[in-house]
N, CA, C and O atoms as CSV, one atom per row, in Angstrom:
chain,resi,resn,atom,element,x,y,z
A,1,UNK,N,N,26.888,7.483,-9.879
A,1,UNK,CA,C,26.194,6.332,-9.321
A,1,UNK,C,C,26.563,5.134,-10.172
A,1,UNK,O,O,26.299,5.149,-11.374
A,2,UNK,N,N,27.145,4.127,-9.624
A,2,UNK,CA,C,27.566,3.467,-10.555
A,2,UNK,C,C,26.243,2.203,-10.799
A,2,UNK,O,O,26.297,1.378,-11.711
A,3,UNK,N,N,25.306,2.265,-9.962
A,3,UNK,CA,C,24.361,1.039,-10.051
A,3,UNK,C,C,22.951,2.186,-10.299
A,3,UNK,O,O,22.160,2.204,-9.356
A,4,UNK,N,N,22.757,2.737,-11.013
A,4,UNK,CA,C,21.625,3.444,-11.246
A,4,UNK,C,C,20.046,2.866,-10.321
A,4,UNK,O,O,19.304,3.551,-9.616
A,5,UNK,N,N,19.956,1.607,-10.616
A,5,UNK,CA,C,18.548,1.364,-9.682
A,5,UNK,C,C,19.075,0.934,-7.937
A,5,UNK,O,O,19.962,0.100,-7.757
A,6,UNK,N,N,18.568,1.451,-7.090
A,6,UNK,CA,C,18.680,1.728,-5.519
A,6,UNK,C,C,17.605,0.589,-5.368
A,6,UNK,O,O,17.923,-0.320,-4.601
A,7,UNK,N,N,16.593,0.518,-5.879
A,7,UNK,CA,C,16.166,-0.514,-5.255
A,7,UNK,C,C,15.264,-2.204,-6.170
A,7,UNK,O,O,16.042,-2.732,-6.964
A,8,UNK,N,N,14.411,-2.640,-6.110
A,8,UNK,CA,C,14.070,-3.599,-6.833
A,8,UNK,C,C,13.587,-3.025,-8.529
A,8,UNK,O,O,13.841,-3.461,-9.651
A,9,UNK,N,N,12.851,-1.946,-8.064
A,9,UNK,CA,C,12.707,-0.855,-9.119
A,9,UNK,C,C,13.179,-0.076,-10.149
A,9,UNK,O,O,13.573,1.039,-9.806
A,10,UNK,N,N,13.255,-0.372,-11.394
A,10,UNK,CA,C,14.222,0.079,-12.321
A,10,UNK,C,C,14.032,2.044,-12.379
A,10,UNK,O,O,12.915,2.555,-12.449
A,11,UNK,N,N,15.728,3.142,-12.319
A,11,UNK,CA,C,15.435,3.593,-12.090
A,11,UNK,C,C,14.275,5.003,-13.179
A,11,UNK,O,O,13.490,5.929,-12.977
A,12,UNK,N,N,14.649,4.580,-13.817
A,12,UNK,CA,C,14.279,5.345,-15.191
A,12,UNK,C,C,15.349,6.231,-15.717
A,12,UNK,O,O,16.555,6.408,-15.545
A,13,UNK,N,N,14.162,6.815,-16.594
A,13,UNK,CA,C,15.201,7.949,-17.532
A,13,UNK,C,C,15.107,9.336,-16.556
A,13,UNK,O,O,14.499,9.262,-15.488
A,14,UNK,N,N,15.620,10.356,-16.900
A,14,UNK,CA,C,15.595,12.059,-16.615
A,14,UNK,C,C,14.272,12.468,-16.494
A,14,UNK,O,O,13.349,12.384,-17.304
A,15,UNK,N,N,14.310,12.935,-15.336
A,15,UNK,CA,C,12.838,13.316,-15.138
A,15,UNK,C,C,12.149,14.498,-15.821
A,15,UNK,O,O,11.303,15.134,-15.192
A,16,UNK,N,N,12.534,14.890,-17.332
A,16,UNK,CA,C,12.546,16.053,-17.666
A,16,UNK,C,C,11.182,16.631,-18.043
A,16,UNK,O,O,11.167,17.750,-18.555
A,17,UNK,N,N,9.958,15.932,-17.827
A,17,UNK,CA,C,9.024,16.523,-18.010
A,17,UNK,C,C,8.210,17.787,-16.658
A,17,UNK,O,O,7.295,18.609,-16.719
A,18,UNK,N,N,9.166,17.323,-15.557
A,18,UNK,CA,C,8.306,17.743,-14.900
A,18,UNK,C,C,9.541,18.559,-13.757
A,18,UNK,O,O,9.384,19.051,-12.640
A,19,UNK,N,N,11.257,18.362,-14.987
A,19,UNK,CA,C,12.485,19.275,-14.077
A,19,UNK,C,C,12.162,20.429,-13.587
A,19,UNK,O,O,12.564,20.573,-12.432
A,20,UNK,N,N,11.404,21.595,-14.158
A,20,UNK,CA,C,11.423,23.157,-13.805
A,20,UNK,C,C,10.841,22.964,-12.050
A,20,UNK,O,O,11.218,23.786,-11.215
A,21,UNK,N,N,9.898,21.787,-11.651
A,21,UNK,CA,C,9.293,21.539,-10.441
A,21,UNK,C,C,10.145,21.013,-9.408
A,21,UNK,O,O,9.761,20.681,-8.286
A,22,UNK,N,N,11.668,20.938,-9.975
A,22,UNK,CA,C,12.718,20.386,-8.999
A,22,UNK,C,C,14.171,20.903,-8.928
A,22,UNK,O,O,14.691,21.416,-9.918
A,23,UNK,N,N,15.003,20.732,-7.441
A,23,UNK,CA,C,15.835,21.618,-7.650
A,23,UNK,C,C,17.229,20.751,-7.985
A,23,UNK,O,O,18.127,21.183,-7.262
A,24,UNK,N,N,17.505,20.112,-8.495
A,24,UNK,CA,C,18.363,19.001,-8.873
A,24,UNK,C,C,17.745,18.092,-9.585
A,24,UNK,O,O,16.644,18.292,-10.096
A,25,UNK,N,N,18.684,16.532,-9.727
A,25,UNK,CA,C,18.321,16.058,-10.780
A,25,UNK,C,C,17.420,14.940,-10.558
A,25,UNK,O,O,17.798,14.351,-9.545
A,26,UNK,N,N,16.320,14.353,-11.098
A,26,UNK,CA,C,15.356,13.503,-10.514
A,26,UNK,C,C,14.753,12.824,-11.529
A,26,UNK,O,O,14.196,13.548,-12.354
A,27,UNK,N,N,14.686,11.372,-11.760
A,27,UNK,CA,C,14.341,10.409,-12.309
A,27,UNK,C,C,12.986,10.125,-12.436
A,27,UNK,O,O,12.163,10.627,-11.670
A,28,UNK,N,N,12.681,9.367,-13.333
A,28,UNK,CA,C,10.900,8.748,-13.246
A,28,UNK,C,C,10.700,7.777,-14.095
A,28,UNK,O,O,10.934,7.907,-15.297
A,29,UNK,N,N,10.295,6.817,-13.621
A,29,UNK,CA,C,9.967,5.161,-14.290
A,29,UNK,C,C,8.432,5.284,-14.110
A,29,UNK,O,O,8.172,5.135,-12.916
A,30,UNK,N,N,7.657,5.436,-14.627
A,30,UNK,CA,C,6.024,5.150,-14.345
A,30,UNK,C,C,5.755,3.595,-14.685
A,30,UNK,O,O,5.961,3.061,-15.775
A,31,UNK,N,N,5.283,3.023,-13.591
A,31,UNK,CA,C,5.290,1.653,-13.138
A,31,UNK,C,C,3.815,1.280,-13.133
A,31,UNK,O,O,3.495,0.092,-13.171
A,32,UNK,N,N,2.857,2.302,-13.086
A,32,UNK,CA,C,1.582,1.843,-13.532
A,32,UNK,C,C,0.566,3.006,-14.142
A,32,UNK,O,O,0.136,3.782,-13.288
A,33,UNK,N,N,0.122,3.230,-15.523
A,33,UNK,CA,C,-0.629,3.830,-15.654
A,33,UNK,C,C,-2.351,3.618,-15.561
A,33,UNK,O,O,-3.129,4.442,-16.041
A,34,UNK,N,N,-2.818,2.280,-14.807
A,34,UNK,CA,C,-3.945,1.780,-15.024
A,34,UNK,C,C,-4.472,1.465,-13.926
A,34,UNK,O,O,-3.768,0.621,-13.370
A,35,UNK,N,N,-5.257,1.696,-13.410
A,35,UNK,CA,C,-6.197,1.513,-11.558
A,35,UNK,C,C,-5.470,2.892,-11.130
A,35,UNK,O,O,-5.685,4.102,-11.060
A,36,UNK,N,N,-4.846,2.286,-10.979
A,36,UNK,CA,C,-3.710,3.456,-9.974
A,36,UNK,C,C,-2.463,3.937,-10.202
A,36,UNK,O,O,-1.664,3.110,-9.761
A,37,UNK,N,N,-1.930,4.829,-10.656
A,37,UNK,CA,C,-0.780,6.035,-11.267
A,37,UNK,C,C,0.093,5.129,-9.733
A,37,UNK,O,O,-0.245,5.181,-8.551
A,38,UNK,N,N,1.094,4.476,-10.275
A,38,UNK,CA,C,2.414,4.776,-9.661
A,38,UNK,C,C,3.599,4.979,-10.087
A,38,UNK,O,O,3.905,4.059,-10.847
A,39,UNK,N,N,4.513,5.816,-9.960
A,39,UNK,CA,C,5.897,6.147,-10.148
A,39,UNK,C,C,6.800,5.938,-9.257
A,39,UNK,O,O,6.904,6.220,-8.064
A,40,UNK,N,N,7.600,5.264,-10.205
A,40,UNK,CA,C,9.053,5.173,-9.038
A,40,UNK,C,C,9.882,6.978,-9.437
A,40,UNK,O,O,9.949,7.560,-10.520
A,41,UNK,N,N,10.357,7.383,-8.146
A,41,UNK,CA,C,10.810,8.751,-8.687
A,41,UNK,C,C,12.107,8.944,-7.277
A,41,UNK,O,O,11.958,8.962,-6.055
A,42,UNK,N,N,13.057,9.036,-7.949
A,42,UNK,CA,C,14.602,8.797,-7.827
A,42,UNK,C,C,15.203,10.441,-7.843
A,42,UNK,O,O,14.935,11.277,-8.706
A,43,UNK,N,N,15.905,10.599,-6.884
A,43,UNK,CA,C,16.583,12.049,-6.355
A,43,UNK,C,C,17.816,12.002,-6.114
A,43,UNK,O,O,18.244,11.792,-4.979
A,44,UNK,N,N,18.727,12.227,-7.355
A,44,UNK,CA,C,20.438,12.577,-6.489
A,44,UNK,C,C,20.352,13.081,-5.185
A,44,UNK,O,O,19.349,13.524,-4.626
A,45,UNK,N,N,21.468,12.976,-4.758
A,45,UNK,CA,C,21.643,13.600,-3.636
A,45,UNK,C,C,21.270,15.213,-3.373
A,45,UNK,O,O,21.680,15.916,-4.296
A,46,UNK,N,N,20.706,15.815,-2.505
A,46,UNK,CA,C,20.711,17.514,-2.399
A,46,UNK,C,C,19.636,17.667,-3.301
A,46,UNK,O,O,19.505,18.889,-3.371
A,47,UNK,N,N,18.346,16.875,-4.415
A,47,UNK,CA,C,17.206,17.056,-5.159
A,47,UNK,C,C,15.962,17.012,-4.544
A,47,UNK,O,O,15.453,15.980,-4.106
A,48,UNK,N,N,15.617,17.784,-4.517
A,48,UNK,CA,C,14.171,18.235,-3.838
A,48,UNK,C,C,12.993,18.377,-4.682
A,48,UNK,O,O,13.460,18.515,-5.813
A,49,UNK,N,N,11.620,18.424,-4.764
A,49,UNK,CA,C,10.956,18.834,-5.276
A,49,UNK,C,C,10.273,20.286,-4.751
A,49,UNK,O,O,10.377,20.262,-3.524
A,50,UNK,N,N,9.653,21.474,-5.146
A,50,UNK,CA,C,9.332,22.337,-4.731
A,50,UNK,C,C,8.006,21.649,-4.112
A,50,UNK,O,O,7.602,20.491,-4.222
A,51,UNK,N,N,7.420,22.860,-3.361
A,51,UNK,CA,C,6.650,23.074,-2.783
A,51,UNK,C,C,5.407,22.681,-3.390
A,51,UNK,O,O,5.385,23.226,-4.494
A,52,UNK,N,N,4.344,21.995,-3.215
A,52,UNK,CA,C,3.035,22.059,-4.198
A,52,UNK,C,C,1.947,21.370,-3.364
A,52,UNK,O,O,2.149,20.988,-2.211
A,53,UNK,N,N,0.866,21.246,-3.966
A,53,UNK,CA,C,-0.478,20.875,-3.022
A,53,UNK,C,C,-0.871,20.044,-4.248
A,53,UNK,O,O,-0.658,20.332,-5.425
A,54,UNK,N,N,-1.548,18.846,-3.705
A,54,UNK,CA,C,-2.537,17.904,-4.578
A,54,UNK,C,C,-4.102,18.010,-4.034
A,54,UNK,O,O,-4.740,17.816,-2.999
A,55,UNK,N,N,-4.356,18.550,-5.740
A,55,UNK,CA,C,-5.856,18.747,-5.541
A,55,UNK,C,C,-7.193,18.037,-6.246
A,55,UNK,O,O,-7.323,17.712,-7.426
A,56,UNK,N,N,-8.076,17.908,-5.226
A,56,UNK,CA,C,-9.003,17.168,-5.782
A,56,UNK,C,C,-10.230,17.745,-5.775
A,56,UNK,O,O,-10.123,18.857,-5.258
A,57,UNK,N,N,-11.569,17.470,-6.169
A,57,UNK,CA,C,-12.850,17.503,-5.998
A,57,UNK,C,C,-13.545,16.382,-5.196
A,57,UNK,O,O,-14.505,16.521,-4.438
A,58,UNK,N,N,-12.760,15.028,-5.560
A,58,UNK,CA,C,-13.443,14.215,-4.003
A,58,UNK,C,C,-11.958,13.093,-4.748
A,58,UNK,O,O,-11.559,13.020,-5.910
A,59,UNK,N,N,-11.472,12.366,-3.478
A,59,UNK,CA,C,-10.833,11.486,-3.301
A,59,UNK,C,C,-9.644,12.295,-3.468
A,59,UNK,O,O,-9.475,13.479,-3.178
A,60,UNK,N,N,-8.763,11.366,-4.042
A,60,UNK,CA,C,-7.402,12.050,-4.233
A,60,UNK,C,C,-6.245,12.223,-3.066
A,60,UNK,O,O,-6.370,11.773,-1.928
A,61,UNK,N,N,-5.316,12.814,-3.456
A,61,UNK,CA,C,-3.753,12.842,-2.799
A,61,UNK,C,C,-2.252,11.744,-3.371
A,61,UNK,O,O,-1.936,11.207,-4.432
A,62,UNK,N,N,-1.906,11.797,-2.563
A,62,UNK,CA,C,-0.701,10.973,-2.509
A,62,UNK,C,C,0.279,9.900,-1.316
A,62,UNK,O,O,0.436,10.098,-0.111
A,63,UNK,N,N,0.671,9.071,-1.933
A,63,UNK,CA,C,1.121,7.846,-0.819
A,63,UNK,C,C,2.219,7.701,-1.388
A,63,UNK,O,O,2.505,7.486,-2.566
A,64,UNK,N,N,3.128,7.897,-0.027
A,64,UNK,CA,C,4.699,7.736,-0.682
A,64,UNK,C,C,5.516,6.536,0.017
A,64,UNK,O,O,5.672,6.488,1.237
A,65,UNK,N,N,5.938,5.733,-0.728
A,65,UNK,CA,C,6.516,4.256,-0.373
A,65,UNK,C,C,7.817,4.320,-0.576
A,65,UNK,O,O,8.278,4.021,-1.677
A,66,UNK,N,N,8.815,4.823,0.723
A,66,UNK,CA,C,10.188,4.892,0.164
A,66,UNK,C,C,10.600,3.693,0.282
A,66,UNK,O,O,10.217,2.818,1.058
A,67,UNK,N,N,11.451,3.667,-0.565
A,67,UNK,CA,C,12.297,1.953,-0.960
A,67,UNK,C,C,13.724,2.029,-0.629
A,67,UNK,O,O,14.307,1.159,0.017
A,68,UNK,N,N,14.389,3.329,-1.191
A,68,UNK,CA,C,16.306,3.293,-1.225
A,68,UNK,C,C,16.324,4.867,-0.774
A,68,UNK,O,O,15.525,5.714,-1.173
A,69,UNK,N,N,17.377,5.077,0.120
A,69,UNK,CA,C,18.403,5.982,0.115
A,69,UNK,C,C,17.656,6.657,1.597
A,69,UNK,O,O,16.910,5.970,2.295
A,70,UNK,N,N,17.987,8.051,1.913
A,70,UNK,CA,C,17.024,8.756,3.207
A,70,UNK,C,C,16.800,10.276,2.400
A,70,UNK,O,O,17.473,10.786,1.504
A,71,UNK,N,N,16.035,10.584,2.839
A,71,UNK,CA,C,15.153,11.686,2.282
A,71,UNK,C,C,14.529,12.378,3.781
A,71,UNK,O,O,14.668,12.206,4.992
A,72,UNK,N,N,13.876,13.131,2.981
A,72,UNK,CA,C,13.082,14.416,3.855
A,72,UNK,C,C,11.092,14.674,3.244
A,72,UNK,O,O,10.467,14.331,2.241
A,73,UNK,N,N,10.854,15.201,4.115
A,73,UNK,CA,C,8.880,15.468,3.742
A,73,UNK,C,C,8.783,16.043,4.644
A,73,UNK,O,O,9.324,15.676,5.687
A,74,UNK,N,N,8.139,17.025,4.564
A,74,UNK,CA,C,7.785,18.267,5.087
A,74,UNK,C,C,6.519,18.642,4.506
A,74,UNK,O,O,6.504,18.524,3.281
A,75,UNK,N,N,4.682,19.362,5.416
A,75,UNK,CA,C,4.573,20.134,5.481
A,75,UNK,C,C,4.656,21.203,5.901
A,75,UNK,O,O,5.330,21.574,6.862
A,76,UNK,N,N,3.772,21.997,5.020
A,76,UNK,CA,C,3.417,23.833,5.989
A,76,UNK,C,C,3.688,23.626,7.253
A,76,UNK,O,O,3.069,22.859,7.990
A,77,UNK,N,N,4.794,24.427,7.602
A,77,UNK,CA,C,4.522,24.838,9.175
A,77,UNK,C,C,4.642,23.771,10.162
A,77,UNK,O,O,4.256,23.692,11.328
A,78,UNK,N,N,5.322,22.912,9.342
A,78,UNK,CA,C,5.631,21.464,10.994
A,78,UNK,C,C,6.931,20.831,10.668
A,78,UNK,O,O,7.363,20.746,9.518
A,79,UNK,N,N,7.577,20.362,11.795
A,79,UNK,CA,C,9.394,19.825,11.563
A,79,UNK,C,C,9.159,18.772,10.111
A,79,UNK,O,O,8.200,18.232,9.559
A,80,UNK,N,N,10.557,18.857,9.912
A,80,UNK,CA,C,10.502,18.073,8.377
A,80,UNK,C,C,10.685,16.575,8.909
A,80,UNK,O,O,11.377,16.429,9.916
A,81,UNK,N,N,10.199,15.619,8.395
A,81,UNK,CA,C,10.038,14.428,8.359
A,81,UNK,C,C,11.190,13.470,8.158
A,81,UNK,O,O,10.849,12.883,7.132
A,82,UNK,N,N,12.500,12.901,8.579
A,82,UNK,CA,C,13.356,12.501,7.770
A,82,UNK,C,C,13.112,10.818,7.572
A,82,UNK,O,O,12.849,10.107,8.542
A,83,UNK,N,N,13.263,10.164,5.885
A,83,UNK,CA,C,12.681,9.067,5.799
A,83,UNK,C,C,13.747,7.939,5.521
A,83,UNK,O,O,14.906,8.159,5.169
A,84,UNK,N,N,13.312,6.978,5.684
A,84,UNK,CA,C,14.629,5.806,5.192
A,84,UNK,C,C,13.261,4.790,4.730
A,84,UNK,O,O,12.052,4.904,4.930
A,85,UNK,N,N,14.154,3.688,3.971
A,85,UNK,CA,C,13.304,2.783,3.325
A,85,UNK,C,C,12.362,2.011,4.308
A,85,UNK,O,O,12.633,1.611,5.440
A,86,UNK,N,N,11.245,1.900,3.643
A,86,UNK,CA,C,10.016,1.362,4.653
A,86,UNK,C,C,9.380,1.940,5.157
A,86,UNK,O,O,8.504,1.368,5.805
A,87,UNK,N,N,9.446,3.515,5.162
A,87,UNK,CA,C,8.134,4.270,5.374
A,87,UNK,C,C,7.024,4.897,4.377
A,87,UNK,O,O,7.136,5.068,3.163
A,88,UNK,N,N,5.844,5.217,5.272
A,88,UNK,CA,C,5.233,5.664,4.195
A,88,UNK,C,C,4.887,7.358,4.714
A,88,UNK,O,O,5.168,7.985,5.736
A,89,UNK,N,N,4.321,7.619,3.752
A,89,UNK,CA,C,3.858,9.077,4.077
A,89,UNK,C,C,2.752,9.087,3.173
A,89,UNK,O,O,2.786,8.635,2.028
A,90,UNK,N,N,1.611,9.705,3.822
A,90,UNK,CA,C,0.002,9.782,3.211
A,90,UNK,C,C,0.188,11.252,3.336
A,90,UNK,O,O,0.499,11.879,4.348
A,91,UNK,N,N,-0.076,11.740,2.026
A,91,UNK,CA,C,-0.436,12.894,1.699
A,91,UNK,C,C,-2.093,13.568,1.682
A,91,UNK,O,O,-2.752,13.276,0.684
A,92,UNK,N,N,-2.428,14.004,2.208
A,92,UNK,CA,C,-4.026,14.508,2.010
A,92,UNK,C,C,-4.068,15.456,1.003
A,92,UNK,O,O,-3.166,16.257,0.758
A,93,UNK,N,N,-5.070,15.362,0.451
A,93,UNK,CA,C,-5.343,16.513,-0.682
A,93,UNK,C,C,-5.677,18.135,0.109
A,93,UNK,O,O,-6.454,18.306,1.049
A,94,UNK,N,N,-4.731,19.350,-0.679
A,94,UNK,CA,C,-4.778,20.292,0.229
A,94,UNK,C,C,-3.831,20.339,1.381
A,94,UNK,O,O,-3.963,20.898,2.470
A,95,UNK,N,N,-2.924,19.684,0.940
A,95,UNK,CA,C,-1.660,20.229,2.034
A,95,UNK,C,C,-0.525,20.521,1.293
A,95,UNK,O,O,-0.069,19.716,0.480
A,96,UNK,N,N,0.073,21.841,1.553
A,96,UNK,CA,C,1.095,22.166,1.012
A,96,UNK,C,C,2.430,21.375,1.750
A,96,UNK,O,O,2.434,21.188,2.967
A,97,UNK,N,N,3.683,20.887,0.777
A,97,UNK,CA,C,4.368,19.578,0.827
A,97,UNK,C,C,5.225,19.870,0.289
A,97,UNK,O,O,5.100,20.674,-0.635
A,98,UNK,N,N,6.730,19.239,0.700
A,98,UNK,CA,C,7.491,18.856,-0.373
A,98,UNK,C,C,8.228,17.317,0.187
A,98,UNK,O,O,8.035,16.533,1.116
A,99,UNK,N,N,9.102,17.422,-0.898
A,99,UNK,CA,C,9.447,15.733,-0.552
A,99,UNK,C,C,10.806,16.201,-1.351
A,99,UNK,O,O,10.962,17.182,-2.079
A,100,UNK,N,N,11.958,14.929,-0.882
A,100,UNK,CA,C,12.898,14.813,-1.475
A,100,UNK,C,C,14.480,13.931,-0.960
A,100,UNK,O,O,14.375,12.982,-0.183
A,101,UNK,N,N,15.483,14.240,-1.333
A,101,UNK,CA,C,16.741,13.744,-0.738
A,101,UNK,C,C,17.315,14.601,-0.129
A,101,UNK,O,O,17.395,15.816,-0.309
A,102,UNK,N,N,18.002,13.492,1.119
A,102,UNK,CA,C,19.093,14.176,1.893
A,102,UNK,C,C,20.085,14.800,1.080
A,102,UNK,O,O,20.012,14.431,-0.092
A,103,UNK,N,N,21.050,15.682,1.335
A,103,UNK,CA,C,22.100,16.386,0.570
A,103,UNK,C,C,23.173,15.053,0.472
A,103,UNK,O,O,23.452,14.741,-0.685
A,104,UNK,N,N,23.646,14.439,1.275
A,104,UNK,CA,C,24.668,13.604,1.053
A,104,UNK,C,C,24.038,11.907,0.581
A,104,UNK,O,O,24.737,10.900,0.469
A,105,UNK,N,N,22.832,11.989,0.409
A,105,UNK,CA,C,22.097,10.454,0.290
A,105,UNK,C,C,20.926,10.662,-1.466
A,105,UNK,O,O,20.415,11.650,-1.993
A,106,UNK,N,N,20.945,9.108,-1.849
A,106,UNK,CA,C,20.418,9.065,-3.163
A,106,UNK,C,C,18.924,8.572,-2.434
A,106,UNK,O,O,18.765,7.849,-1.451
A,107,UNK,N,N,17.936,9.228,-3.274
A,107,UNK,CA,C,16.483,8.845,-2.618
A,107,UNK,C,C,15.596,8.264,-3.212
A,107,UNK,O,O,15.643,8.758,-4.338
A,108,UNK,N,N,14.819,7.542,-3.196
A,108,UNK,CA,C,14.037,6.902,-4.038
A,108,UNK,C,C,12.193,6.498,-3.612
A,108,UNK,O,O,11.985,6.029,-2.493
A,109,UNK,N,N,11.234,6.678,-4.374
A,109,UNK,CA,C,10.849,6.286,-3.169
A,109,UNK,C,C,9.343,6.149,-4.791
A,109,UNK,O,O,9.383,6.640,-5.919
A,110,UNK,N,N,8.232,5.261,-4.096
A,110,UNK,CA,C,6.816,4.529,-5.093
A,110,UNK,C,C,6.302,6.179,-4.835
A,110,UNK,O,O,6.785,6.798,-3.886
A,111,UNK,N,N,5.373,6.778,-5.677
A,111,UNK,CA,C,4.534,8.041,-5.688
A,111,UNK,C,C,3.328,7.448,-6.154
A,111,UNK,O,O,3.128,7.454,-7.369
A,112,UNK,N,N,2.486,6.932,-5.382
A,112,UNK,CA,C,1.130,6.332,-5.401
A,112,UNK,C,C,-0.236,7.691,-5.729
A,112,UNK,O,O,-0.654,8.349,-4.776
A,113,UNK,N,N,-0.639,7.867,-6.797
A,113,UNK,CA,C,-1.475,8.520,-6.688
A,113,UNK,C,C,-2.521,8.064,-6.472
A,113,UNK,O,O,-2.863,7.155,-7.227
A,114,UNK,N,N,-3.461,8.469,-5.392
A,114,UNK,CA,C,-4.798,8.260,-4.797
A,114,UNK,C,C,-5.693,8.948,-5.819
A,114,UNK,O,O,-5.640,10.111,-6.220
A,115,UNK,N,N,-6.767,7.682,-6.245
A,115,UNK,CA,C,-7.850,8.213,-7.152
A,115,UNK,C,C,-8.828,8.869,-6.735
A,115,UNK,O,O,-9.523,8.618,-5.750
A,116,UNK,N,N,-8.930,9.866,-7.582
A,116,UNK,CA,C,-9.724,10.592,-7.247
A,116,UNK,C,C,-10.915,11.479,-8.254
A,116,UNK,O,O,-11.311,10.737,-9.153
A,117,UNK,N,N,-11.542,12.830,-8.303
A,117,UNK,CA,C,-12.191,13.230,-9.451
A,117,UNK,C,C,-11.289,14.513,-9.611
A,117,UNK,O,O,-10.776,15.084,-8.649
A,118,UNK,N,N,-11.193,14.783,-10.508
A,118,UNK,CA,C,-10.327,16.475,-11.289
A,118,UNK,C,C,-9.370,16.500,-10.410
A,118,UNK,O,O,-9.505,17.468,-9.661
A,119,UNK,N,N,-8.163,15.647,-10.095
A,119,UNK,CA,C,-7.131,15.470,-9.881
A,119,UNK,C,C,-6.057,16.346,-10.339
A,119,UNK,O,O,-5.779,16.299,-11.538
A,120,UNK,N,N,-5.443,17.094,-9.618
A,120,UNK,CA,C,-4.614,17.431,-10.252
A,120,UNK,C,C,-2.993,18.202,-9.374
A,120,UNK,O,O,-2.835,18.136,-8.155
A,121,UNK,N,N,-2.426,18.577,-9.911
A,121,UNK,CA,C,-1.268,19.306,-8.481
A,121,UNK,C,C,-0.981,21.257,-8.553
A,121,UNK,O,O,-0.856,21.971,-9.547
A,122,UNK,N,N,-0.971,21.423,-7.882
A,122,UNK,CA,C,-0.307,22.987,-8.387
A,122,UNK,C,C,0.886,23.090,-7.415
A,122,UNK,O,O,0.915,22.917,-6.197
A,123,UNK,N,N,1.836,23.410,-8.260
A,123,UNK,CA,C,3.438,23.510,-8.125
A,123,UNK,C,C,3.652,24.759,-7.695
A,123,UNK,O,O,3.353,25.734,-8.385
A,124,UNK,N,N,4.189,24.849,-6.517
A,124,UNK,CA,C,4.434,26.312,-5.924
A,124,UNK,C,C,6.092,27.003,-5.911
A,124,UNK,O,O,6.928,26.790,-6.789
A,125,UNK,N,N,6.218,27.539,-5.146
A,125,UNK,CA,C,8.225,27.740,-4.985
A,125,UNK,C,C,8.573,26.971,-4.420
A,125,UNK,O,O,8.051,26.285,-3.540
A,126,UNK,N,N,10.108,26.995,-5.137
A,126,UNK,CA,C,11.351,26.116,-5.154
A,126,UNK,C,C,11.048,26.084,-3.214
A,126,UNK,O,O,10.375,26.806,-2.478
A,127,UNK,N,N,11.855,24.968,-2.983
A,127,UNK,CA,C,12.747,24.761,-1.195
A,127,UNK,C,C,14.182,25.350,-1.293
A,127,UNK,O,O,15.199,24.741,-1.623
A,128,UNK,N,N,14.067,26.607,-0.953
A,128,UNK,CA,C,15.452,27.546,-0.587
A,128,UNK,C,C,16.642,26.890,0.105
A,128,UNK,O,O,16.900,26.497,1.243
A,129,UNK,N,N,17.275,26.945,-1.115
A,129,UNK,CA,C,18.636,26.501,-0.024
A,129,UNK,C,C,19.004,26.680,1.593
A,129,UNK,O,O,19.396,25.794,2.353
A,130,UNK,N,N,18.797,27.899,1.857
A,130,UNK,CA,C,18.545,28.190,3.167
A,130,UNK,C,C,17.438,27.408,3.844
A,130,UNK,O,O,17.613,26.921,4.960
A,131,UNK,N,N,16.143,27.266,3.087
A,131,UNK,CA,C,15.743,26.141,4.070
A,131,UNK,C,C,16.369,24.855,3.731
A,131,UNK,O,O,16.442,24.278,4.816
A,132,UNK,N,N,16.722,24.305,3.082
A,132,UNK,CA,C,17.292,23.091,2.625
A,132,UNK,C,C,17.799,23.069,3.530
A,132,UNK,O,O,17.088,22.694,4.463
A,133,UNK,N,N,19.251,23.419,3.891
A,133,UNK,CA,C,20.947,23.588,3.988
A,133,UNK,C,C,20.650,23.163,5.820
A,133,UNK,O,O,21.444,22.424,6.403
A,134,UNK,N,N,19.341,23.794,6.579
A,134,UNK,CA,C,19.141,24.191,8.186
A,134,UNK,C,C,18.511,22.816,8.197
A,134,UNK,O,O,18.080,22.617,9.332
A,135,UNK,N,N,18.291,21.831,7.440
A,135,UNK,CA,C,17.773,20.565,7.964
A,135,UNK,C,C,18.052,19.863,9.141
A,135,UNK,O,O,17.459,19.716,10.210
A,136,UNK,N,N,19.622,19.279,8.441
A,136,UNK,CA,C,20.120,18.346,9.096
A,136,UNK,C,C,21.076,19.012,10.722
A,136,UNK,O,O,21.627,18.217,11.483
């Protein structure tokens, strides 16, 4: 990539705190730690995040503001979502999800966390190549 930030958003460093939860390589700039958790979070091409649910006790979830590249979102059990810049996707707390980039496209996109009480995510299995690969 020769221009690392895709969009107004600088892209960050290696997303390595939270790599074992992804299947390629994926970035993270945290852009606000105060009112409201947002991250800019950046996906080579073919990088997915696994499977996981955001959980709360009251409020909570996630709002996803893509900015650069086209991507994919998918829950449980319904066609996958394909995204380009300017959409959003509202996550409800309690839905199993994943999110990520097209195989041939760089993805980028705001990860708005919705406040909430005992917030938190549980990370499930990887997105199988085989499901990956039958997307497009």
């Amino acid at each position: 990539m020769e221009d690392k930030n895709l969009s107004v958003f600088e892209t960050g460093g290696p997303n390595d705190a939270f790599a074992k939860y992804f299947k390629g390589q994926s970035y993270l700039n945290m852009l606000s730690l105060e009112q409201v958790v947002v991250g800019n979070v950046t996906f080579e091409p073919g990088c997915r995040n696994n499977w996981h649910v955001h959980r709360a006790d009251k409020g909570g979830g996630q709002i996803l503001l893509v900015t650069a590249g086209e991507g994919y979102y998918q829950e449980e059990g319904k066609k996958v979502r394909h995204l380009k810049p300017g959409d959003v996707v509202n996550i409800p707390v309690g839905v199993k999800h994943w999110h990520g980039a097209k195989a041939n496209s760089w993805f980028q996109h705001l990860a708005v966390e919705v406040p909430g009480e005992k917030c938190s995510n549980e990370w499930l299995e990887e997105v199988t190549d085989e499901e990956y690969f039958k997307l497009d």
